[in-house]
C-alpha positions as CSV (number, residue, x, y, z in Angstrom):
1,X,-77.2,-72.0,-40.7
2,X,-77.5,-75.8,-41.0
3,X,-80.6,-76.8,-43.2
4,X,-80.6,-80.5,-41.7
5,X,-83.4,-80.5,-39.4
6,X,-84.9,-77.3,-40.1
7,X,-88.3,-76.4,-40.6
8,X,-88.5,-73.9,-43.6
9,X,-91.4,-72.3,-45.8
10,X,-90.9,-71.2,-49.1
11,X,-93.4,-68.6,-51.0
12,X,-93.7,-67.7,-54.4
13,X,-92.8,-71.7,-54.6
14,X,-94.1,-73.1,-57.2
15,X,-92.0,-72.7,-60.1
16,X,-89.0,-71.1,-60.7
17,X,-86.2,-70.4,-57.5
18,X,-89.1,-71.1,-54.4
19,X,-89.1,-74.5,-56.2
20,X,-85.2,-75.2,-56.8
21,X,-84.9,-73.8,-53.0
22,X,-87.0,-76.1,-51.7
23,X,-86.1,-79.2,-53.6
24,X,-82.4,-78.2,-52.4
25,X,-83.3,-77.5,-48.7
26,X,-85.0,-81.7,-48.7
27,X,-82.1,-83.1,-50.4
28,X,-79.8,-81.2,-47.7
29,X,-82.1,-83.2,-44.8
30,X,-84.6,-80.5,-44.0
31,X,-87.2,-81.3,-41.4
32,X,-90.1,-79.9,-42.9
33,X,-90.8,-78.0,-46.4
34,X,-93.5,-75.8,-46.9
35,X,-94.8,-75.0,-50.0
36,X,-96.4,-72.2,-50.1
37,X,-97.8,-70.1,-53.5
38,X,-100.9,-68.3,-54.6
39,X,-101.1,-71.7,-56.9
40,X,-102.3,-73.6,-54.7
41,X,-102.2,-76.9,-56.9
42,X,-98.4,-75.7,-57.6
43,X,-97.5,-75.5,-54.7
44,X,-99.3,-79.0,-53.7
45,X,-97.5,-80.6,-56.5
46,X,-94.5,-79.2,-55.8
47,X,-95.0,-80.9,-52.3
48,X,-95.9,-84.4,-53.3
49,X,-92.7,-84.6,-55.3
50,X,-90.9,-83.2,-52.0
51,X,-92.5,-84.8,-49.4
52,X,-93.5,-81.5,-48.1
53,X,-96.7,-79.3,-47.1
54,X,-98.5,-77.5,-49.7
55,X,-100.1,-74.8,-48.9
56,X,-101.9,-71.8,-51.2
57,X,-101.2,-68.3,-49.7
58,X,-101.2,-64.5,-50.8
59,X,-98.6,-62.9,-49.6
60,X,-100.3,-59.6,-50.2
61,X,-102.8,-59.9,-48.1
62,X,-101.6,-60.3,-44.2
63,X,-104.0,-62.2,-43.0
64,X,-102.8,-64.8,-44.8
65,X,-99.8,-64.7,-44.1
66,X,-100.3,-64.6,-40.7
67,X,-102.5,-67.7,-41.7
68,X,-99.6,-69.7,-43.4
69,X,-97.6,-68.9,-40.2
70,X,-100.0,-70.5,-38.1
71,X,-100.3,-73.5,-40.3
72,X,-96.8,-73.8,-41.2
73,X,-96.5,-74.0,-37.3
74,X,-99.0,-75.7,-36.2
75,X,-97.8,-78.8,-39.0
76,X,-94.8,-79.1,-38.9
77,X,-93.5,-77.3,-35.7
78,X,-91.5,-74.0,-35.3
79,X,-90.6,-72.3,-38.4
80,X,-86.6,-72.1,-38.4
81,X,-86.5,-70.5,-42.0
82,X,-89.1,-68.2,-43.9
83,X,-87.9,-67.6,-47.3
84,X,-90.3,-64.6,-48.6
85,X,-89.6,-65.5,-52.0
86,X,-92.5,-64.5,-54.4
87,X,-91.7,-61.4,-57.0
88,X,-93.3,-59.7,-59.9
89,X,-92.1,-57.9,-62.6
90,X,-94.6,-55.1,-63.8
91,X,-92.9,-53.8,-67.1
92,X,-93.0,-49.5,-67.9
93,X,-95.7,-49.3,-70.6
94,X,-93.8,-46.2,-72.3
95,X,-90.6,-47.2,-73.9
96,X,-88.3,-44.6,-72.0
97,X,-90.8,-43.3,-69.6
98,X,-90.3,-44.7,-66.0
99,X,-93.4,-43.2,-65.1
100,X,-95.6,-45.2,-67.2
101,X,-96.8,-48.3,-65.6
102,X,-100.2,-48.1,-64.1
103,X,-100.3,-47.8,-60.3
104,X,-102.5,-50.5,-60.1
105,X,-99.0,-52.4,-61.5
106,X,-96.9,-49.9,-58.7
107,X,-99.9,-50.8,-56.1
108,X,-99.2,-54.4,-57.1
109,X,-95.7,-54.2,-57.0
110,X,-95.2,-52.6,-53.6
111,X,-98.0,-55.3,-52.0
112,X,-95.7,-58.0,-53.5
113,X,-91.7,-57.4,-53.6
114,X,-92.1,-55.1,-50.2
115,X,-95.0,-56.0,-47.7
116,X,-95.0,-59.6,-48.3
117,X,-91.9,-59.4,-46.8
118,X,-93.2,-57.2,-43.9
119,X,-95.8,-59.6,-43.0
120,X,-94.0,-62.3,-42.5
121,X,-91.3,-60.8,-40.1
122,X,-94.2,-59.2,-38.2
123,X,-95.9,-62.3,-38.2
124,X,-92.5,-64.3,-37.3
125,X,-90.6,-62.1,-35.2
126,X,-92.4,-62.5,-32.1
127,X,-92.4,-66.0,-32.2
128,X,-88.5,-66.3,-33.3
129,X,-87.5,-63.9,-30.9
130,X,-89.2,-65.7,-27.9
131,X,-87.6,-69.2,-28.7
132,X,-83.9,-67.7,-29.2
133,X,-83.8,-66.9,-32.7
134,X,-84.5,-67.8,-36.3
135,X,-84.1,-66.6,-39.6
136,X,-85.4,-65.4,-42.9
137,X,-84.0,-65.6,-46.3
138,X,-85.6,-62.3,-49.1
139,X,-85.3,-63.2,-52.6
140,X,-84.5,-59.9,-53.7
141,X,-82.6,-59.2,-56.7
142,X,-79.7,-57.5,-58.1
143,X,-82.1,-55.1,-59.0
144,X,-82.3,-53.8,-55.6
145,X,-78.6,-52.6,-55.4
146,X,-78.3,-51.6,-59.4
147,X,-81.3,-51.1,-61.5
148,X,-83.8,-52.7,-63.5
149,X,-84.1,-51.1,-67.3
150,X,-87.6,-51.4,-67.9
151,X,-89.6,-51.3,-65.0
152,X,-89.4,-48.4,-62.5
153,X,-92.0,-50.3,-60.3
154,X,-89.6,-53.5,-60.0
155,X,-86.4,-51.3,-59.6
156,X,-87.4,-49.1,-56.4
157,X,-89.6,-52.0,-54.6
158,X,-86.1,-54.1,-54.9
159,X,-84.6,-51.0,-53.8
160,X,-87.0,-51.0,-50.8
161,X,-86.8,-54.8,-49.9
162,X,-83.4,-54.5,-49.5
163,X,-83.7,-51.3,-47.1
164,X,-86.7,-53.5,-45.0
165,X,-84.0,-56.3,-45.2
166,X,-81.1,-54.5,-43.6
167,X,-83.0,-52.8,-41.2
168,X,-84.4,-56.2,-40.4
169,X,-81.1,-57.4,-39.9
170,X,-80.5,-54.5,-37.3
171,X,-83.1,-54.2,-35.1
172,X,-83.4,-57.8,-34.6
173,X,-80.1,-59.3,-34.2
174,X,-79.6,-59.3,-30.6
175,X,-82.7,-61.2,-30.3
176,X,-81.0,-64.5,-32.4
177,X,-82.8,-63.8,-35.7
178,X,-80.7,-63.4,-38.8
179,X,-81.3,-61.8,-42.1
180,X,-80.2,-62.7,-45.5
181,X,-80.7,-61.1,-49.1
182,X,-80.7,-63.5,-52.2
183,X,-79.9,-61.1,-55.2
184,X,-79.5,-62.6,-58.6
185,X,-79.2,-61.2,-61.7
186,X,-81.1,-63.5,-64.9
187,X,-82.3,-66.7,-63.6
188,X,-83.6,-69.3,-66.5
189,X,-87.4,-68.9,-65.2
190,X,-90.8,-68.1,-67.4
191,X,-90.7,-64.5,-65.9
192,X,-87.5,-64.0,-68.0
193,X,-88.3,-66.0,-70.8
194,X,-90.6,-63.2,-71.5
195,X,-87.8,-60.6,-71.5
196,X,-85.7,-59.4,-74.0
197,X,-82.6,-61.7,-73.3
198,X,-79.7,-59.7,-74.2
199,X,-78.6,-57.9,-70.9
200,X,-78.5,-61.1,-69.6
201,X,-76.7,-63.2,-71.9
202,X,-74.0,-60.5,-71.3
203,X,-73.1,-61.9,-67.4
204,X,-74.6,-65.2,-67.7
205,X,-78.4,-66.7,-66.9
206,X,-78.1,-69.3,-64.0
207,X,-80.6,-72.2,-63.4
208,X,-82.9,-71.7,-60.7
209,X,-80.6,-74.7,-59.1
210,X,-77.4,-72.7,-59.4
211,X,-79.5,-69.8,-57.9
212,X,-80.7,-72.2,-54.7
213,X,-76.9,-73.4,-54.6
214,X,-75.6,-70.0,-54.0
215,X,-78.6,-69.5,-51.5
216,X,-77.5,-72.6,-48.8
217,X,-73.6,-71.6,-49.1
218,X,-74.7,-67.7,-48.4
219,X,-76.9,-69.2,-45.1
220,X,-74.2,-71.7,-44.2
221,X,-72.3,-68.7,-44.1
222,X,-74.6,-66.5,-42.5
223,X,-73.8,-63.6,-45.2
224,X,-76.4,-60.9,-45.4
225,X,-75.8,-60.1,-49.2
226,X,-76.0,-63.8,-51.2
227,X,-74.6,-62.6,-54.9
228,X,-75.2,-65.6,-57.3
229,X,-73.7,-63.8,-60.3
230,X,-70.2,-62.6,-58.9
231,X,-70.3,-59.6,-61.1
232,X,-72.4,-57.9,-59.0
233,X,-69.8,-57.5,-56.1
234,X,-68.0,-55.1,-59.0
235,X,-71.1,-53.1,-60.2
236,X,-72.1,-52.6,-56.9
237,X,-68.5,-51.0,-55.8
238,X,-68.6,-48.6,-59.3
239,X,-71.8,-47.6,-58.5
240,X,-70.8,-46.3,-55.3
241,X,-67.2,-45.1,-55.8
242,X,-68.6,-42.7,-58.5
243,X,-71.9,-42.7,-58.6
244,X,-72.8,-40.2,-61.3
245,X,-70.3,-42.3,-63.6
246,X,-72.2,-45.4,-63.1
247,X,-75.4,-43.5,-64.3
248,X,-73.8,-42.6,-67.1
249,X,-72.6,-45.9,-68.0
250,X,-76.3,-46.9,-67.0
251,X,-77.3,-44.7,-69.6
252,X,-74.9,-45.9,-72.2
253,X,-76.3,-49.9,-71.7
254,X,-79.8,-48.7,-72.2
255,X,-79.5,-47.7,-75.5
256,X,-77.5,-50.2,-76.6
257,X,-79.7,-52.8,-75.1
258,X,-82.8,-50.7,-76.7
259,X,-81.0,-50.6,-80.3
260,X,-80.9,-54.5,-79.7
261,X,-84.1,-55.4,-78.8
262,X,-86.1,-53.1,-81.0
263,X,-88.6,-53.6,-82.2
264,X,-89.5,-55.9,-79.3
265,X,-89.8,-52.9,-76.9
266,X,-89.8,-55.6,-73.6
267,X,-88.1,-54.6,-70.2
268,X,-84.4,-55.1,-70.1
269,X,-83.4,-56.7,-67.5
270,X,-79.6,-56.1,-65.8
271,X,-79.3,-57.0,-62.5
272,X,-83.0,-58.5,-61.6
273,X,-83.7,-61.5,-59.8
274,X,-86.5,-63.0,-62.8
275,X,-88.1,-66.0,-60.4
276,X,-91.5,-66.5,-62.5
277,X,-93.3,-67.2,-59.3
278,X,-96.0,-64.5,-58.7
279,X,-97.9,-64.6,-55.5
């Protein structure tokens, strides 16, 4: 895909990767930028500096996003390029229990990393299918093929984007539409500045520019799977070569992560996609 002339929106773009991609996608001659964020005044600003259109939306809620689709649309023109970008991390209360987050924070977590992304292609597909095609970028995370140490909520709802994502990518390719997965490991954002860091620091923490770099080559290329942190290519082929060795290696990280971070007792990150920008 070609960003020159494309309209795109951008959620979850406020801060953090929706902001580096949309500052990239105007520099490489975009049409239109939408800004779109639950901050509405983040997203606004965000757009004055761009020259895009701000616009405050929930990706939880559908209506919205049906709402943003309309506006984005109705603004600017058809929407080439929907990047569901917004994710949260909701942390396991119980050091060593995955269980122990609240379902309000599961609830929360499966509105936001899942059926924001559902929304939008059922708000989009219709429309992209009956002009020729189209396409959507997921800001996933490395997460969703490995595992997040710390969070069972974040870990399976990656898992699950990724599944909505390639079936996405299936059932809608004959019609012109195109699916890709952006799946980072530690990106310099607030989100991870409230982590403990050292999983990280272990294959590198890229800039949320480096991050939207690796985005536009992976959608120039029309790749599916967009790995800024190379590394992950490898994990991902131990994990499925043996599987029940990679758990144990799994196993073997976490408590030397935990012996590192104590007494800080925050989620360990090792393969998540850390953007900062909530919806």
């Amino acid at each position: 895909m070609d960003i020159a002339g494309k309209t795109i929106v951008v959620t979850g773009a406020a801060s953090g990767i929706g902001r580096a991609l949309c500052e990239r996608f105007r520099r490489d001659g975009a049409a239109h930028v939408v800004v779109a964020d639950l901050d509405r005044a983040g997203a606004e600003a965000v757009a004055a500096a761009i020259g895009g259109v701000g616009i405050g939306c929930d990706v939880t809620d559908e209506a919205a996003v049906r709402a943003l689709v309309d506006e984005a649309e109705r603004r600017c023109g058809p929407i080439d390029l929907f990047c569901s970008n917004a994710g949260i991390l909701a942390p396991d209360q119980a050091p060593g229990d995955a269980t122990s987050a609240s379902n309000d924070a599961w609830m929360r977590s499966w509105a936001v990393n899942v059926m924001a992304h559902v929304y939008a292609a059922r708000a989009l597909v219709p429309r992209m299918a009956a002009r020729g095609g189209g396409y959507f970028l997921h800001t996933v995370s490395a997460a969703g093929l490995l595992s997040q140490i710390g969070s069972g909520p974040y870990s399976a709802t990656k898992h699950a984007a990724i599944g909505f994502a390639e079936n996405l990518a299936i059932m809608n390719a004959d019609q012109g539409i195109r699916v890709s997965v952006l799946c980072p490991q530690g990106v310099d954002t607030p989100m991870l500045r409230g982590l403990s860091t050292g999983a990280q620091a272990r294959d590198g923490v890229l800039s949320p520019a480096d991050v939207a770099d690796a985005a536009v080559a992976g959608l120039a290329a029309e790749r599916f799977l967009i790995l800024p942190h190379a590394d992950v290519a490898t994990y991902l082929e131990r994990k499925t070569a043996d599987y029940d060795r990679w758990i144990r290696g799994m196993v073997r990280l976490r408590q030397s992560l935990e012996r590192d971070a104590a007494p800080a007792r925050q989620p360990i990150d090792t393969s998540g996609h850390q953007d900062g920008s909530s919806t």
